[in-house]
N, C-alpha and C positions, 0 to 999 in steps of 0.2 A: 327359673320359672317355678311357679308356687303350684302345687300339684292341684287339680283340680278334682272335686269329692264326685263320686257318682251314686246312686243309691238303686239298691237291690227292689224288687216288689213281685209278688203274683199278682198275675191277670188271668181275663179270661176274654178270646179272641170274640168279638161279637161282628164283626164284619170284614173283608180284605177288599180294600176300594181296590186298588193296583199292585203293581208287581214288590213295590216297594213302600207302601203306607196299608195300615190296619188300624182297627178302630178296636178299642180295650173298654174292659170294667177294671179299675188296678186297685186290688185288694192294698187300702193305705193303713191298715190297721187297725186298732182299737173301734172295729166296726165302722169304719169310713172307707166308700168304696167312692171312684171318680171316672168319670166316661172322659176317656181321652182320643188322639188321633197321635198313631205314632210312626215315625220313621224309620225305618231299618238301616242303621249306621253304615256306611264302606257299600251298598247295595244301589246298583244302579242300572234299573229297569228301566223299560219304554214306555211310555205314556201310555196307556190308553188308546189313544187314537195313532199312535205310531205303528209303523208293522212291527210285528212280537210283542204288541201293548197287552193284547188279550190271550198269548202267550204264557207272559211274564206271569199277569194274574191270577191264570188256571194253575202256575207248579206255587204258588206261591198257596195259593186255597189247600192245594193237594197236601202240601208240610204242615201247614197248622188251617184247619177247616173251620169253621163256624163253631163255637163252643171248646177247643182247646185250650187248654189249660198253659198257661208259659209263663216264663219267667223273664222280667226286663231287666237290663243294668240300667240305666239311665245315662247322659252324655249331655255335659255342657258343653257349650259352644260360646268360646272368646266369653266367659262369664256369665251369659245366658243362659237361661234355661230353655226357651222356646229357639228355635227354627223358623227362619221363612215358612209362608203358609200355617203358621197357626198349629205347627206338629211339634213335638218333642220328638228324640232323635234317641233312638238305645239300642243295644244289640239286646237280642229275641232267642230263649233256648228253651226247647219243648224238648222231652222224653230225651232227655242227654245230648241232644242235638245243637248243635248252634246251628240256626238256622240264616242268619245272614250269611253265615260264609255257603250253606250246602245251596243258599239259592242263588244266590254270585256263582256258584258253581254251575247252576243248571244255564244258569241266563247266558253263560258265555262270556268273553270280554270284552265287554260293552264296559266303554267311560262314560261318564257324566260329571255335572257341577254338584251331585247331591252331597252331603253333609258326610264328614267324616268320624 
C-alpha cells in the first residue's frame, strides 16, 4: 500500500458547530488563507440533537474556543481529499494538545461511522 501524504497547516478556530466538526481560516501560505469545515479524525461525538449532542459541543468549545490558534495534519481518505458532508478530516493540536484524542477522552466510548 503506497503511503498516503498528509499535510501540516495553522488555523485559526472561527466556530465549533458540534462535538466533532469546526469551522477554520487555514493559514495556506504565501498569504493565502481558506475557510474550511473540518472533521476531527478517530472522534465520535453525538449529534446535536442526540442526548450528549450539546454535551459533546460545550467540552469540545471549552479545548479550543472561538479564536484559537491550532494546528491541522490533514487525512485523506481512500485517495480523497474531502469526506462525506463537504468536511475535510485531520487531527487538531492546540498548546501541545492533541485534542482529538483529549476529547474522545472526555466524550466517553461512544462509536460511531465517522472517518478515521
Amino acid at each position: 500500500m503506497t503511503p498516503v501524504p498528509s499535510y501540516t497547516y495553522e488555523a485559526e478556530v472561527l466556530t465549533v458547530t458540534d462535538g466533532d466538526t469546526i469551522k477554520v481560516r487555514v493559514d495556506l501560505g504565501f498569504s493565502g488563507m481558506m475557510k474550511l469545515s473540518i472533521r476531527l479524525a478517530n472522534v465520535f461525538a453525538a449529534e446535536r440533537h442526540e442526548p450528549d449532542g450539546y454535551k459533546h459541543t460545550s467540552i469540545l468549545r471549552s479545548l479550543i474556543p472561538v479564536g484559537s490558534k491550532v494546528i491541522l495534519i490533514s487525512h485523506r481518505l481512500r485517495g480523497v481529499e474531502r469526506q462525506t458532508f463537504g468536511r475535510y478530516v485531520a487531527d487538531i493540536w492546540a498548546d501541545g494538545e492533541h485534542i482529538n484524542e483529549k476529547a474522545q477522552s472526555l466524550y466517553g466510548a461512544r462509536q460511531g461511522s465517522g472517518a478515521s
